[in-house]
LUMKOL-708048 format. One record per residue (C-alpha): residue number from 1; x, y, z. Coordinates in Angstrom, 3 decimals. Layout:
N
     n          u          v          w
   NUM          X          Y          Z
...
This chain:
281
     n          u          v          w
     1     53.191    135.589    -31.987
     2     56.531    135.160    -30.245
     3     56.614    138.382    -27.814
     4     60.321    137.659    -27.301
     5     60.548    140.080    -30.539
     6     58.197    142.938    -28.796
     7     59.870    143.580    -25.279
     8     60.542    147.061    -24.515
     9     63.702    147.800    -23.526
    10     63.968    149.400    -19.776
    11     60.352    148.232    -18.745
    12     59.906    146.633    -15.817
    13     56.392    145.270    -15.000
    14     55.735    145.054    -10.989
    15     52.870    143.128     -9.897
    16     51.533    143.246     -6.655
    17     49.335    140.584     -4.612
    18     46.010    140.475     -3.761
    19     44.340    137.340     -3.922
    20     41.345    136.727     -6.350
    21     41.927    140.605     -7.476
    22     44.811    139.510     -9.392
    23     42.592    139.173    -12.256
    24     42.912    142.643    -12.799
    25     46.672    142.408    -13.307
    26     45.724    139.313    -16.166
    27     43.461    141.307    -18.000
    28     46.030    143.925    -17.972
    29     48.860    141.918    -19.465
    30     46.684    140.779    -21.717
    31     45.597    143.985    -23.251
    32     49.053    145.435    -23.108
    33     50.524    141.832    -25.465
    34     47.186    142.308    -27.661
    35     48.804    145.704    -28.167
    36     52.385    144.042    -28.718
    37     53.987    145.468    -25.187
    38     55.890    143.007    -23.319
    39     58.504    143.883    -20.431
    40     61.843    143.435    -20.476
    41     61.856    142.481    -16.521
    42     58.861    141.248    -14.106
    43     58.967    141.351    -10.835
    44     55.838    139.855     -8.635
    45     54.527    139.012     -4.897
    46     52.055    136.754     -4.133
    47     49.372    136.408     -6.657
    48     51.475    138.936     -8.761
    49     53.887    136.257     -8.791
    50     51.488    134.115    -10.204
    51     50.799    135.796    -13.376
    52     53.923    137.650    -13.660
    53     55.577    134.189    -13.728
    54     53.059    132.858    -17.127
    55     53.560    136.200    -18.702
    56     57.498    135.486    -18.105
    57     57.407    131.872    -19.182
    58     55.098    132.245    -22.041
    59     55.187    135.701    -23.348
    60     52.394    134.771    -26.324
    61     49.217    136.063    -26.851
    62     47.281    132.355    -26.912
    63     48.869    131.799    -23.810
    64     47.909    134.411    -22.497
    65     44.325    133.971    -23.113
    66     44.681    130.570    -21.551
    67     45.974    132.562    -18.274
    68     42.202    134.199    -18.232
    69     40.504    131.387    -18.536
    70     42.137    129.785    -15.971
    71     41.120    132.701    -14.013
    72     37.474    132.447    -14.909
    73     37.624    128.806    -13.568
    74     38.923    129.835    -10.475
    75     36.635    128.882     -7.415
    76     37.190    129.439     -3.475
    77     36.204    125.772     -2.959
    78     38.503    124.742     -5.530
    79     41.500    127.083     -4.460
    80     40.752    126.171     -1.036
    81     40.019    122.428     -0.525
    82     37.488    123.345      1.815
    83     37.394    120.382      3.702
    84     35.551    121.412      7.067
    85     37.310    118.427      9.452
    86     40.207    119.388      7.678
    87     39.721    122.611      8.452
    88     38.547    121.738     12.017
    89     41.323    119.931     13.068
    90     44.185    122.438     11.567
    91     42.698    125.215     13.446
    92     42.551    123.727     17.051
    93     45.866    120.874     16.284
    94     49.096    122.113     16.064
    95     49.628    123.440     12.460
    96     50.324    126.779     11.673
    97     48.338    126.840      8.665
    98     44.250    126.256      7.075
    99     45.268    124.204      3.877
   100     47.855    122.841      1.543
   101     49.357    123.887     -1.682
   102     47.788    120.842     -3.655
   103     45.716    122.828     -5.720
   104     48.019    125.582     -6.624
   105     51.032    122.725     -6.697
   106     48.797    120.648     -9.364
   107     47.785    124.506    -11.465
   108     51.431    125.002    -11.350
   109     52.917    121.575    -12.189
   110     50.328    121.541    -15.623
   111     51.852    124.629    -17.023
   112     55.594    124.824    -15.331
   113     56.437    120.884    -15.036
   114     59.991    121.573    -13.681
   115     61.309    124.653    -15.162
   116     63.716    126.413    -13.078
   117     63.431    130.390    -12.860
   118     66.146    130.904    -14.745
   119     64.422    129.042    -17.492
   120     62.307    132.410    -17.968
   121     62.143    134.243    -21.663
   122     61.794    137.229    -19.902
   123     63.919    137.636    -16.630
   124     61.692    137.027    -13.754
   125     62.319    137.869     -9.733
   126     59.752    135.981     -7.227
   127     59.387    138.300     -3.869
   128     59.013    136.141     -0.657
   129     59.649    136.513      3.197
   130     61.399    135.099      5.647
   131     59.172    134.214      8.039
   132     61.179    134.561     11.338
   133     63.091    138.186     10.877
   134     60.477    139.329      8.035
   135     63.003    140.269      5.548
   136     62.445    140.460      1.738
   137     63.869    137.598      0.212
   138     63.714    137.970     -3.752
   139     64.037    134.351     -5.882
   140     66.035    134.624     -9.198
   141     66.806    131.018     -9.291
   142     65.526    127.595     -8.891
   143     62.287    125.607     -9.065
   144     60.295    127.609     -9.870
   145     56.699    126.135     -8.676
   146     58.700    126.190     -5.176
   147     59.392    129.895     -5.569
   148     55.709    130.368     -5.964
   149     54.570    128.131     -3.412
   150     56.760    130.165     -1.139
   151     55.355    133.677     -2.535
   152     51.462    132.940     -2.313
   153     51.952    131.185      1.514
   154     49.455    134.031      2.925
   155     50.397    132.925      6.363
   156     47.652    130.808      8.578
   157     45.856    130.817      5.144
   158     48.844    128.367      3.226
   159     51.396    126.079      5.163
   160     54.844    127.955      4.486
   161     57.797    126.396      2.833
   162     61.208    125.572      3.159
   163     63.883    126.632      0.571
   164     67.098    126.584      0.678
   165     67.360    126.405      4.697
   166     65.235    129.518      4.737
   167     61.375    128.623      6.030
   168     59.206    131.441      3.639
   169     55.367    133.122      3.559
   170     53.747    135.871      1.458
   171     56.055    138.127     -0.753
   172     53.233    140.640      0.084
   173     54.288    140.535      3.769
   174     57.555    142.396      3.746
   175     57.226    143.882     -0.034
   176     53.454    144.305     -1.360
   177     54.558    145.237     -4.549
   178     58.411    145.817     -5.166
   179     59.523    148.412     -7.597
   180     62.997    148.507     -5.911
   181     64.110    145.143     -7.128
   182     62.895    146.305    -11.008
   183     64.767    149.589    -10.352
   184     67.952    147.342     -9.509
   185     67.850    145.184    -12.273
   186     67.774    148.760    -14.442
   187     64.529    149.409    -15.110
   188     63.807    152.831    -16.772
   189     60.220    152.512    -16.964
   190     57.758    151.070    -14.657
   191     54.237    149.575    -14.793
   192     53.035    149.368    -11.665
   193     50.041    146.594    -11.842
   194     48.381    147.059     -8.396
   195     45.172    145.051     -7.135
   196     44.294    147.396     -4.492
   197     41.537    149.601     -5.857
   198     40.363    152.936     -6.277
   199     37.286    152.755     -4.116
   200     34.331    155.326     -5.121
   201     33.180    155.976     -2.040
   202     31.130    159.296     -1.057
   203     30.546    158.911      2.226
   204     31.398    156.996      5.171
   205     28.866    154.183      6.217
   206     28.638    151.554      9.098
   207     29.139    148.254      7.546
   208     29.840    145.780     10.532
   209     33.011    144.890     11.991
   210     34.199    142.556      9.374
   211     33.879    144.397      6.777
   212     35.472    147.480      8.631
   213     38.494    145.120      9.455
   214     38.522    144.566      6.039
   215     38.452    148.053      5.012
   216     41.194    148.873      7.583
   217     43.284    145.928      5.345
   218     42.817    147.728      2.285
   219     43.786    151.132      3.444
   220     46.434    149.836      4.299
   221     47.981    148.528      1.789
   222     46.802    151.138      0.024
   223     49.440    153.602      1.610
   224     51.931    151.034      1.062
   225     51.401    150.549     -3.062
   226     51.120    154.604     -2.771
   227     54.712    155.452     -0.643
   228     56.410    152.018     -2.705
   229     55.805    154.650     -5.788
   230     56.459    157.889     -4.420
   231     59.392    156.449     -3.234
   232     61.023    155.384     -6.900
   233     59.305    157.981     -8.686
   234     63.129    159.453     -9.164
   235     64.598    156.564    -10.289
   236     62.068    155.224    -12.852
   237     58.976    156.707    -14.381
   238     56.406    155.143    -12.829
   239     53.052    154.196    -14.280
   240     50.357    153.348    -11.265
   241     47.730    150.770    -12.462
   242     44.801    150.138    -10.177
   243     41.319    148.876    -10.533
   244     38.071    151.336     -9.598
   245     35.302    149.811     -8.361
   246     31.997    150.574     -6.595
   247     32.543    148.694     -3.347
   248     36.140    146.449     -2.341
   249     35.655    143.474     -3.738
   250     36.338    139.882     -1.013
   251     40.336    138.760     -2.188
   252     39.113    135.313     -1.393
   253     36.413    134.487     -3.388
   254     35.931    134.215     -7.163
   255     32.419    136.115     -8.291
   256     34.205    139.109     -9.670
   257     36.339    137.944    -12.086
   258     34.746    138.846    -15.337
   259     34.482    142.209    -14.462
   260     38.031    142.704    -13.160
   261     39.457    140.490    -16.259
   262     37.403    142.926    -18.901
   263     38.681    146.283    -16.481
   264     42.215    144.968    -16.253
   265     42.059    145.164    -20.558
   266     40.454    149.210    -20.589
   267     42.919    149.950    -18.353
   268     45.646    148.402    -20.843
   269     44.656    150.712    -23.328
   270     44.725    153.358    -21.094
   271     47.468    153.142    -19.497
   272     49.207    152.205    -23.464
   273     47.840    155.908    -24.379
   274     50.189    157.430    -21.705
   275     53.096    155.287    -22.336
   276     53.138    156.773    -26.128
   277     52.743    160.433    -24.155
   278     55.889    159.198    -22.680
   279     57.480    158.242    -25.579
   280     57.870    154.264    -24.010
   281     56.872    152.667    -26.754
């Protein structure tokens, strides 16, 4: 199935980060291709990056099944090289970050070799930022394992990187999840693929200082996903995909997957009923 032949014109798909909940946003795609939509733009941060870029570079439904199971593999060791000198001697030494990119760089090398981002089949911008005045950089050009590199470089997490005389971390840091660069490349329609949830929860509860750090994190960005949509809402229709859960699932580790990969697909169909209220497809 060549999606090339299914894009519809004016969408934009805008994919946030999030770490390991960017399994979510692959089950998504893939229930949107099973159902033959495919943008005509992507834009991603971060982990949104990451699958925005395999949806971009191989818009096909097989390949897209290989993107989940590469999810489902995923591990925090593996992802992490947790190497506890390692880790030991980068914390109290003088480098600025945990680990390298030499799991991600050997993931990305297996599928991209060295396609350039121009090389996309469907046109594909890579959100960074500059780490010393925090300004959005967006990548329409060049390697494009680099780019990525650059866009997942959570900083004191993954060592940043240098491109182009500019030294860049996390997209997520400056934009979490950037509908303005779709609406400038003249997107009319918007699906907005966010990893921060919709938490049920009743009741405020005590749950220890991490986890209330952790909490503070997501509300956070929260707001930020929220006012990035409220903000474009008059220059694009805007449809807001998020995952609900039960309790906020750890961005760093790997025992949810499943369950976000097979939400991320209900929500496809979901959010494909509306687009037909719309008249999008």
């Amino acid at each position: 199935m060549k999606a090339v032949d299914k894009r519809v014109n004016g969408l934009a798909f805008v994919l946030s980060g999030g770490g390991s909940l960017g399994a979510f946003q692959a089950g998504v795609i893939y229930g949107l291709a099973k159902s033959g939509v495919f943008p005509s733009t992507i834009v991603g941060a971060s982990v949104g990056a990451l699958n925005g870029a395999f949806l971009a570079f191989f818009p096909d439904l097989n390949m897209l099944e290989e993107l989940k199971t590469v999810w489902l593999t995923m591990k925090a060791r593996k992802m992490f090289s947790l190497n506890p000198i390692r880790i030991w001697q980068n914390l109290w030494g003088r480098q600025d970050y945990l680990f390298t990119h030499e799991v991600i760089d050997r993931l990305l090398e297996t599928f991209l070799g060295n396609l350039k981002i121009e090389d996309a089949k469907i046109p594909l911008r890579i959100v960074t930022t500059e780490i010393t005045t925090g300004k959005k950089v967006v990548l329409s050009e060049g390697d494009v394992k680099r780019a990525l590199s650059a866009s997942i470089a959570i900083p004191g997490v993954f060592s940043p990187v240098e491109l182009d005389g500019r030294v860049l971390i996390d997209g997520g840091v400056s934009c979490y999840m950037d509908i303005e660069t779709a609406v400038n490349m003249g997107a009319r329609y918007i699906v907005a693929l966010d990893t921060t949830p919709l938490l049920r929860i009743r009741k405020w509860q005590p749950m220890g200082i991490i986890k209330t750090i952790s909490h503070a994190q997501y509300l956070f960005l929260k707001v930020r996903g929220d006012e990035e949509v409220k903000r474009w809402r008059s220059a694009a229709q805007v449809i807001h995909i998020r995952p609900r859960l039960n309790k906020m699932f750890n961005p760093n580790l790997f025992n949810h997957t499943r369950e976000l990969l097979d939400q991320g697909e209900r929500r496809a169909q979901l959010a494909l009923r509306l687009m037909r209220v719309l008249q999008w497809v």
